[in-house]
C-alpha positions in Angstrom: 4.2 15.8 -8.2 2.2 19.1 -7.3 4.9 20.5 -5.8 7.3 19.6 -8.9 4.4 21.1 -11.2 4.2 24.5 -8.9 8.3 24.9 -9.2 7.6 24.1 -13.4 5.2 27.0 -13.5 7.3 29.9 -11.2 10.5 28.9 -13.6 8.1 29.4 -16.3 7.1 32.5 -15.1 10.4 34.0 -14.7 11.6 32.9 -17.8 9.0 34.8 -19.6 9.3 38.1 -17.6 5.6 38.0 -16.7 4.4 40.1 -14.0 1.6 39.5 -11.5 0.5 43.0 -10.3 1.0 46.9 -11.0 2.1 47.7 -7.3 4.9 46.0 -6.2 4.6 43.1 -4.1 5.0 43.6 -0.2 4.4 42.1 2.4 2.7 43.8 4.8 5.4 43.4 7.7 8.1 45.1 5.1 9.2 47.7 7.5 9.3 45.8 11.0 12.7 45.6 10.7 15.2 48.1 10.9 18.0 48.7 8.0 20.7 47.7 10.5 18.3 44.5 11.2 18.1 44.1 7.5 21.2 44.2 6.9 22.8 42.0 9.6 20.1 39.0 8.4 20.9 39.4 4.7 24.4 39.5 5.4 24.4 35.9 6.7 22.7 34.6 4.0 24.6 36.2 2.0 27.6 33.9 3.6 25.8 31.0 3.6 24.7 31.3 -0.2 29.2 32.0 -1.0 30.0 29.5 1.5 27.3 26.8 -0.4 29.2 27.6 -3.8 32.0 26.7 -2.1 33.8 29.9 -1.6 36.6 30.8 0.5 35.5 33.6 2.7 38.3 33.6 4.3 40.1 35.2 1.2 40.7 39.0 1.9 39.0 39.7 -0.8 35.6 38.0 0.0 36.1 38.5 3.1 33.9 41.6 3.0 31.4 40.4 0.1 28.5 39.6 2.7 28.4 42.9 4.2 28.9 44.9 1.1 26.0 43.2 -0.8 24.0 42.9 2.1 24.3 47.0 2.5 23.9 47.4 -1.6 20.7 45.6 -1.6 18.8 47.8 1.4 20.3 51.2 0.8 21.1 51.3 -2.7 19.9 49.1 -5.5 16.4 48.1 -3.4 16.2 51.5 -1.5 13.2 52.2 -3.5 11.1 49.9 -1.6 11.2 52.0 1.2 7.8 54.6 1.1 10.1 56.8 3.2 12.6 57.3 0.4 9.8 58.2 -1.9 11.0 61.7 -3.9 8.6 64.9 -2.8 7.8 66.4 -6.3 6.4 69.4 -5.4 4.4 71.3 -8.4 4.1 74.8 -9.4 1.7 77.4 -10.9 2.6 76.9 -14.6 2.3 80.9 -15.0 4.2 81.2 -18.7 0.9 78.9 -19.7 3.0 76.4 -21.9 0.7 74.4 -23.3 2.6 72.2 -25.5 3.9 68.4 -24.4 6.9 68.5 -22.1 9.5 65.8 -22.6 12.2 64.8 -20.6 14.5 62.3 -22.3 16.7 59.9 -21.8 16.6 59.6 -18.3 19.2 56.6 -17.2 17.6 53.1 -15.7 19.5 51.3 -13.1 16.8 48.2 -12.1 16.6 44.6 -10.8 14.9 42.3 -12.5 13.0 40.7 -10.2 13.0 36.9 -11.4 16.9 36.8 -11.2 18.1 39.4 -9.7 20.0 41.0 -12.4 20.3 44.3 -13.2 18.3 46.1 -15.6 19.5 49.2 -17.9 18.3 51.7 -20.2 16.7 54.9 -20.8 13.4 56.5 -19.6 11.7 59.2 -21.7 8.8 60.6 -19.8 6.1 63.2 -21.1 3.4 65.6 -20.0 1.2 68.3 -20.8 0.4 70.7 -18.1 -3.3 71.3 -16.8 -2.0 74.4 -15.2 0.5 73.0 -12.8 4.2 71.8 -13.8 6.8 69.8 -11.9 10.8 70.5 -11.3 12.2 68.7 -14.0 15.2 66.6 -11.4 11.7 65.4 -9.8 11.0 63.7 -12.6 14.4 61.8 -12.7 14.1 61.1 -8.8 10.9 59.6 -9.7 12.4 56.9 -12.6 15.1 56.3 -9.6 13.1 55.8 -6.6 10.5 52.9 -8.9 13.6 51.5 -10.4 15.1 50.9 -7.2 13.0 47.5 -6.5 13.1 44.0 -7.7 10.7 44.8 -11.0 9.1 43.8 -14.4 9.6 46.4 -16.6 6.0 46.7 -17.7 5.8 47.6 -13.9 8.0 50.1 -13.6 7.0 52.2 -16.5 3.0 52.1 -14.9 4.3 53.3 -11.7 6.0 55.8 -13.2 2.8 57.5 -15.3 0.8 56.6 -11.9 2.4 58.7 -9.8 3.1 61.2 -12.4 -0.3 61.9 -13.4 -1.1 62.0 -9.2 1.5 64.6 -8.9 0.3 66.8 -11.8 -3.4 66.2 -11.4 -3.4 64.7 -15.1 -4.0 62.0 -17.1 -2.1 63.5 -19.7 1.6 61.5 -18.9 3.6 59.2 -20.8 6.6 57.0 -20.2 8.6 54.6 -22.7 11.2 52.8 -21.8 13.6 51.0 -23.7 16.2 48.5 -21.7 18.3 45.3 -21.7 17.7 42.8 -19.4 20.8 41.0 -18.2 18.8 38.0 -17.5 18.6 37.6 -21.0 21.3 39.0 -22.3 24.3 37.1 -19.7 22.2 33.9 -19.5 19.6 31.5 -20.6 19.1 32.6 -24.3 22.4 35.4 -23.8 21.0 37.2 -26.5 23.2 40.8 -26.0 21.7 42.8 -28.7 18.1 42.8 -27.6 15.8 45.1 -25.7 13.0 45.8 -24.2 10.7 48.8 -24.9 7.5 49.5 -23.0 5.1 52.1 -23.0 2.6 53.9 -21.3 0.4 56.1 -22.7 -2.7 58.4 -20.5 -5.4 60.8 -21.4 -4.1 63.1 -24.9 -1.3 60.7 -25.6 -3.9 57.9 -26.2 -4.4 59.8 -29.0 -2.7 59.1 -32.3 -1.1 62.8 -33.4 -0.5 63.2 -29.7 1.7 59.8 -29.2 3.3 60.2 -32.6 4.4 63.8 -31.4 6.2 62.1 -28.7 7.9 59.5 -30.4 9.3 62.0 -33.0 10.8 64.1 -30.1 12.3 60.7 -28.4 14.0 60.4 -31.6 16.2 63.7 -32.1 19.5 62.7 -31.2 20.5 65.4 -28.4 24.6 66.1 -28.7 26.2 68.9 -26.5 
């Protein structure tokens, strides 16, 4: 009956998208392995999961299946759980002494959610207002990629993202919303396809009413080129 009650609660969990901790959760033997190593275990359970469902993998063409997802999941979609592919954002002197918010806007989100393993997508719109240093604006993009790139809760990812942010820049003066479907609710269980999710996170001057609504007014203006 415990056991019955423990599987109850984790469905429970997942169903309601709630996540446990701000940093993501490792063990702490994560990198023992090697990609190749990674990649040739997942692989076979990747068979064993088709073959289960009754697959043909004999088929030419899932034939290949294991080894492309099993590649997919450790270099691309879950590369970001690797520290060593963790963007370098170097910062510079902000000489022109541009002291107004910075926003960066629709910045594309390719994630996993982490209770099904479905993807994630939407748009990032970060913000920041320099305390004298500034950061290339691609960095800020390579930093959306490298937290979205991990099984995640979208709450999460959008901490990470100010976190690191206001480490880089030596400020608490960061922001991040993002807004998102979740395929785990949009292709199953309720497979409601309008909805999305929107979360923010809001440090130091954006805490502040004017400063947030400031933001929010920029996220708005529809950019056309």
């Amino acid at each position: 009956m415990k056991i019955e009650k423990n599987i109850e609660d984790f469905e429970s969990l997942g169903d309601d998208h709630v996540g446990t901790s701000q940093n993501t959760p490792m063990r702490q033997d994560a990198f023992k392995l090697s990609n190749d190593e990674k990649i040739d275990i997942i692989k076979d359970d990747i068979r064993h999961i088709m073959e289960t469902l009754g697959l043909d993998l004999s088929d030419d063409s899932l034939n290949g299946t294991p080894n492309r997802v099993a590649k997919m999941f450790v270099k691309e979609i879950f590369a970001g759980l690797n520290p060593d592919k963790k963007p370098k954002a170097s910062t510079f002197e902000n000489k022109y002494k541009y002291g107004e918010m910075l926003v960066e806007k629709n910045i594309t989100v390719y994630s996993t959610c982490e209770h099904h393993l479905l993807p994630i997508v939407g748009k990032a719109h970060i913000a920041y207002i320099s305390n004298g240093t500034v950061v290339g604006l691609s960095k800020m993009n390579r930093i959306v990629d490298y937290f979205a790139k991990r099984p995640q809760v979208q709450e999460r990812l959008t901490i990470q993202i100010v976190k690191e942010l206001q480490e880089v820049l030596n400020t608490q003066d960061v922001a991040c919303v993002i807004d998102a479907k979740h395929l785990c609710v949009n292709s199953r269980g309720i497979r409601d396809v309008e909805s999305s999710t929107v979360t923010s996170e809001f440090g130091g001057k954006f805490k502040e009413q004017a400063t947030r609504r400031e933001l929010l007014d920029y996220i708005k203006l529809d950019t056309k080129f």
